[in-house]
Backbone as a ProteinNet text record, in pm:
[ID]
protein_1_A
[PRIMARY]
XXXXXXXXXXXXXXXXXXXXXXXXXXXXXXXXXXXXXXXXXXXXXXXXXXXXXXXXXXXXXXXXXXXXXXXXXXXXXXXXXXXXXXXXXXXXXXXXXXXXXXXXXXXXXXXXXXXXX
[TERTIARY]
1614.9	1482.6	1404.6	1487.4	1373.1	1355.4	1432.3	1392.5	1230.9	1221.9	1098	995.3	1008.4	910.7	916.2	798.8	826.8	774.3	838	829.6	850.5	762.6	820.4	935.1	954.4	1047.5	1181.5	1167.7	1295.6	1309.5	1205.6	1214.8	1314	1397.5	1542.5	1665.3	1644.6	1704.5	1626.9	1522.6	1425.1	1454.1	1480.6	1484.4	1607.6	1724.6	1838.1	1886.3	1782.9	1816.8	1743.4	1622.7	1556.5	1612.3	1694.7	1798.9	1900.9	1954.6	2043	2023	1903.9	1797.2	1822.7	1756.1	1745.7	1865.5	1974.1	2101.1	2153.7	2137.9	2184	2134.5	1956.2	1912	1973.9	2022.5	2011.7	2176.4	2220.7	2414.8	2376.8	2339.5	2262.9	2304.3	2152.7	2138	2227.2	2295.9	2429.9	2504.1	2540.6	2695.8	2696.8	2613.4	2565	2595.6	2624.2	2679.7	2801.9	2900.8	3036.3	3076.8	2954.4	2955	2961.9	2930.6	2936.9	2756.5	2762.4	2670.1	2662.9	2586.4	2547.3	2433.7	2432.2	2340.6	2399.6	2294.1	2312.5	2243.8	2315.4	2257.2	2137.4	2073.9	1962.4	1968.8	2034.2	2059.9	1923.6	1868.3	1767	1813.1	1717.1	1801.4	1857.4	2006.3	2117	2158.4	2236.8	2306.2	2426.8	2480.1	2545.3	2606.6	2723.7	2743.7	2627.5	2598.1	2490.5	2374.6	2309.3	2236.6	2210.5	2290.3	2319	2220.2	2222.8	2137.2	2032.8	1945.5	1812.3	1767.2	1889.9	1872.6	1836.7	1783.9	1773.5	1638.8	1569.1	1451.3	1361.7	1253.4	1208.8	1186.6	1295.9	1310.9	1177.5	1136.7	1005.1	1053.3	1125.9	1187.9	1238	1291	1414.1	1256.5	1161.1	1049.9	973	991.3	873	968.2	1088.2	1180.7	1198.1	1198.4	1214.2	1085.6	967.1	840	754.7	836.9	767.7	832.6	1002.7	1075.4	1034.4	1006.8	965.2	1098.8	1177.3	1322.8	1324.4	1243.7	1254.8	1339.1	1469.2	1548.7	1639.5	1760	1787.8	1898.3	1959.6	2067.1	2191	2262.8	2404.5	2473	2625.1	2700.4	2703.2	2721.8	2827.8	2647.7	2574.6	2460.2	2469.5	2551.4	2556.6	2659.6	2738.4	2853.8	2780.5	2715.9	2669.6	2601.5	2554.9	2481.5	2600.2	2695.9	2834.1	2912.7	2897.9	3006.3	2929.6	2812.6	2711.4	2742	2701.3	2697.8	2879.2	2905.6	3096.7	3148.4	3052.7	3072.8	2999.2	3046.6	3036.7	2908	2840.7	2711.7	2584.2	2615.6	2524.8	2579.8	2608.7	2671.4	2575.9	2414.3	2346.2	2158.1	2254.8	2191	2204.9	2106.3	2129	2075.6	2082.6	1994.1	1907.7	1964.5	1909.2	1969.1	1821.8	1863	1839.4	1932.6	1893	1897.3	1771.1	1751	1769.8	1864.6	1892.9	1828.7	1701	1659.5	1528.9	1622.1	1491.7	1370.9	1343.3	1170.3	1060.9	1130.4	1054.2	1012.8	1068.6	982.2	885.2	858.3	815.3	623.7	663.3	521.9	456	323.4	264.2	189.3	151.7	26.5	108.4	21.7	48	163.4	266.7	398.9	385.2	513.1	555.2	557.2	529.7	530.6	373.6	299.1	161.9	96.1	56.4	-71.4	-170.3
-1226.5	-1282.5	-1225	-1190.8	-1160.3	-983.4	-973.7	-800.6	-779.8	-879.2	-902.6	-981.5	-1073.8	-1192.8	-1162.4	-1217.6	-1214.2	-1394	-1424.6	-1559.6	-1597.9	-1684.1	-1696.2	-1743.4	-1682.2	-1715	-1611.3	-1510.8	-1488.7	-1328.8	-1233.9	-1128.2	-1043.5	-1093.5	-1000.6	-1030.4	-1116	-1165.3	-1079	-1049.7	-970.4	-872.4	-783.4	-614.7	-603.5	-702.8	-650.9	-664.3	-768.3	-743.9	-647	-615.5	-495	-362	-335.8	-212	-256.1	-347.9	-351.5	-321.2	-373.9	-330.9	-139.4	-76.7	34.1	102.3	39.9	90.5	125.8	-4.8	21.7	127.8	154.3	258.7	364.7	407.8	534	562.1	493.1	501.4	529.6	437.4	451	625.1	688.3	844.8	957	926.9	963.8	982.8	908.1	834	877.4	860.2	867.9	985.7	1106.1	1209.7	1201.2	1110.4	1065.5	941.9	932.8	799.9	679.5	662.4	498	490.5	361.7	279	152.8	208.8	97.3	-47.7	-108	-246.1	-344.6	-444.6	-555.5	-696.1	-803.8	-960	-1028.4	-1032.6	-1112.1	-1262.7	-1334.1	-1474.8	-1560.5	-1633.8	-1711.4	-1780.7	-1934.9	-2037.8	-2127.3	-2097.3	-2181.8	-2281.1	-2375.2	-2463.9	-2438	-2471.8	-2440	-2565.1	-2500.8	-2601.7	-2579.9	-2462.3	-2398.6	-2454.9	-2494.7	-2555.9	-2679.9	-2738.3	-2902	-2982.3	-2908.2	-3025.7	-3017.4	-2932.5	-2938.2	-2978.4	-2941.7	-2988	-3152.8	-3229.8	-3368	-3340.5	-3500.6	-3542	-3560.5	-3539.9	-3553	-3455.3	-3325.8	-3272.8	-3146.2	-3105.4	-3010.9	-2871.2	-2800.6	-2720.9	-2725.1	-2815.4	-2876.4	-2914.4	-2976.6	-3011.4	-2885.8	-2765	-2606.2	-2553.1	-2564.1	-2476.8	-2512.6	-2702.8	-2714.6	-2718.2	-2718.4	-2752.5	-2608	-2467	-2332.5	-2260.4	-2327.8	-2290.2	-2311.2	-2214.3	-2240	-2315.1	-2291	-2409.2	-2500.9	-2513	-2626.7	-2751.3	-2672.3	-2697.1	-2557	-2550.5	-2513.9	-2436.6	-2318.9	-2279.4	-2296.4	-2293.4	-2331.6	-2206.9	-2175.1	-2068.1	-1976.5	-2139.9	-2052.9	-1987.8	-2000.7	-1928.6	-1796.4	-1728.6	-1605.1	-1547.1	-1598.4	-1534	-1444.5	-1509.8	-1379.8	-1281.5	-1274.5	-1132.8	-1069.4	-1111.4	-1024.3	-975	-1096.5	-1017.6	-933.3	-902	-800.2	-667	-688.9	-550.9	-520.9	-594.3	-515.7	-485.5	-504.7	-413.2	-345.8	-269.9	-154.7	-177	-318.3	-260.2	-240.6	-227.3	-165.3	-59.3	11.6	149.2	236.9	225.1	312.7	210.5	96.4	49.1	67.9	117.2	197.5	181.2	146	158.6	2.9	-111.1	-206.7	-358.6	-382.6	-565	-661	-729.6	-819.4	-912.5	-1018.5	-1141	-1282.2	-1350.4	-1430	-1566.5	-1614	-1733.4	-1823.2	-1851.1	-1977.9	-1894.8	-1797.8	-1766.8	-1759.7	-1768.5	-1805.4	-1707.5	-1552.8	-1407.6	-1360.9	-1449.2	-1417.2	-1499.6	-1558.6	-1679.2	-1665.6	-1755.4	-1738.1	-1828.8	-1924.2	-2033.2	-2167.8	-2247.3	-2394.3	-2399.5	-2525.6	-2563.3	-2594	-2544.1	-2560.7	-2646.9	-2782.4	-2901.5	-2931.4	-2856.3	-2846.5	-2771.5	-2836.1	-2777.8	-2701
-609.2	-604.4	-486.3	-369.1	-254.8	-252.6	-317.7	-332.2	-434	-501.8	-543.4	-508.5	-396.6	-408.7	-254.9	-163.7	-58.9	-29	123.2	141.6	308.5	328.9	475.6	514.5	611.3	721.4	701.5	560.8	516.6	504.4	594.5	655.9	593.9	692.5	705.4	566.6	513	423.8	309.8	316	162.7	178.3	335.7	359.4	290.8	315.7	281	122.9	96.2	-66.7	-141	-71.2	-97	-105.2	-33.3	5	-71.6	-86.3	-240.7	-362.4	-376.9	-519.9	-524.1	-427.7	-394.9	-414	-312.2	-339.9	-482.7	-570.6	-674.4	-746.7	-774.6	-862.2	-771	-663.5	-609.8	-637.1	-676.8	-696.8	-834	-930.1	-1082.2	-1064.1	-1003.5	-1070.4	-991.4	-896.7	-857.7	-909	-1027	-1089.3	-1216.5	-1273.7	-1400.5	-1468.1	-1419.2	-1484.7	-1489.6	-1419	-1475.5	-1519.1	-1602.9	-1703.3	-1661.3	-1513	-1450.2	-1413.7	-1491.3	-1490.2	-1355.1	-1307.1	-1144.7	-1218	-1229.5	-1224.5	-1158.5	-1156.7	-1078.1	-1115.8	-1051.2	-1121.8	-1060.4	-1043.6	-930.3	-965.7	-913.1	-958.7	-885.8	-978.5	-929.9	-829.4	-837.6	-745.4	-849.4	-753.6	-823.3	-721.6	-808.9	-745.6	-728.3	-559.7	-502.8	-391.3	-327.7	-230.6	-136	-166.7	2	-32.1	-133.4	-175	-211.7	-228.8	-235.3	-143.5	2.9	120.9	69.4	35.4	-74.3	-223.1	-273.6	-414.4	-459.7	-382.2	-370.2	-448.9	-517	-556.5	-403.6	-417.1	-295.5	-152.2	-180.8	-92.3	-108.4	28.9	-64.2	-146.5	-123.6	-176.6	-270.8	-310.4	-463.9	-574.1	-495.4	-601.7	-649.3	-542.7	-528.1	-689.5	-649.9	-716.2	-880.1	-899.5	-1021.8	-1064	-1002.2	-1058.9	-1095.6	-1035.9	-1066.5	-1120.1	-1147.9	-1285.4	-1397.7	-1546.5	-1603.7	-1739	-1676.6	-1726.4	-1682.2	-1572.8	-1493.6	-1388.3	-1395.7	-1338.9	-1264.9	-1121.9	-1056.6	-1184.4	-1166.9	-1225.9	-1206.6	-1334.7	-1287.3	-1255.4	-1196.3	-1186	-1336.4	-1407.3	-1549.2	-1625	-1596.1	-1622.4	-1618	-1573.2	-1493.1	-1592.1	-1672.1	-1721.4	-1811.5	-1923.5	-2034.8	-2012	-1862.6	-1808.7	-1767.2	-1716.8	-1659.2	-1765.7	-1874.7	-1956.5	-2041.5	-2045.5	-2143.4	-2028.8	-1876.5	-1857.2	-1796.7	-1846.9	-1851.7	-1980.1	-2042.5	-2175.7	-2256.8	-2359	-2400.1	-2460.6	-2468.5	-2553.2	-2429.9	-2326.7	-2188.9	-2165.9	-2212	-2185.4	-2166.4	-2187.2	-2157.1	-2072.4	-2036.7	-1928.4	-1804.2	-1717.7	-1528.8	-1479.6	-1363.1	-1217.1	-1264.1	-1312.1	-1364.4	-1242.8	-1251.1	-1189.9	-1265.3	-1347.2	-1416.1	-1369.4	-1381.9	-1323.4	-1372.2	-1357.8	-1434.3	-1358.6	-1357	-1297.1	-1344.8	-1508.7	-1567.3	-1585	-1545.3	-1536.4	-1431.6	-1295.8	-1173.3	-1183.3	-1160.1	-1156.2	-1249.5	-1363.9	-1470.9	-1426.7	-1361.1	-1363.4	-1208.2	-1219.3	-1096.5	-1083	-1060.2	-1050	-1021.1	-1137.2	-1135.8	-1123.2	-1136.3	-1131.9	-1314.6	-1337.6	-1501.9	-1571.4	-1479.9	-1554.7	-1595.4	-1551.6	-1556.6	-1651.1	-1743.6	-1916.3	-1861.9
[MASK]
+++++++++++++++++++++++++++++++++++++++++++++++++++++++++++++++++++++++++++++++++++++++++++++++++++++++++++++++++++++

């Protein structure tokens, strides 16, 4: 998410996922003439233990997050499996230098909060 979005306070945390992003396409066209495919997962916001102290009703962040999801709620882990098990197999075989983002729709939208007509 922060290799795409920028946000305060979280600087150094965006450069470095930024340079991951990067990393990956630049391994991508490296690799690729011996048939390895580089991509990567961009996991929205999920729920987590690391996330738990926020994930409360009430909290301002837990309300930013489910209210500009357009799922509308935080993601789970097992959310993540059918993007892993698609690009560990053979029918991405000619998917590269790819970040797939698996998070409800937050990167997709921009304005109001989702609960909002």
């Amino acid at each position: 998410m922060m290799s795409e979005l920028g946000r305060n306070t979280v600087s150094a945390y965006a450069a470095a996922k930024g340079g991951l992003k990067m990393l990956t396409r630049n391994l991508a066209t490296e690799w690729a003439k011996h048939n390895i495919q580089v991509n990567g997962i961009g996991p929205g916001y999920f729920a987590t233990s690391q996330t738990a102290p926020i994930r409360v009703d009430g909290h301002p962040f837990n309300d930013f997050i489910v209210g500009r999801t357009p799922a509308g709620r935080w993601g789970n882990p097992e959310d993540l499996q059918g993007t892993a098990v698609f690009l560990a197999s053979e029918a991405s075989n000619f998917v590269n230098g790819q970040i797939i983002y698996v998070d409800g729709g937050i990167l997709a939208t921009i304005g109001k909060p989702s609960n909002e007509n």
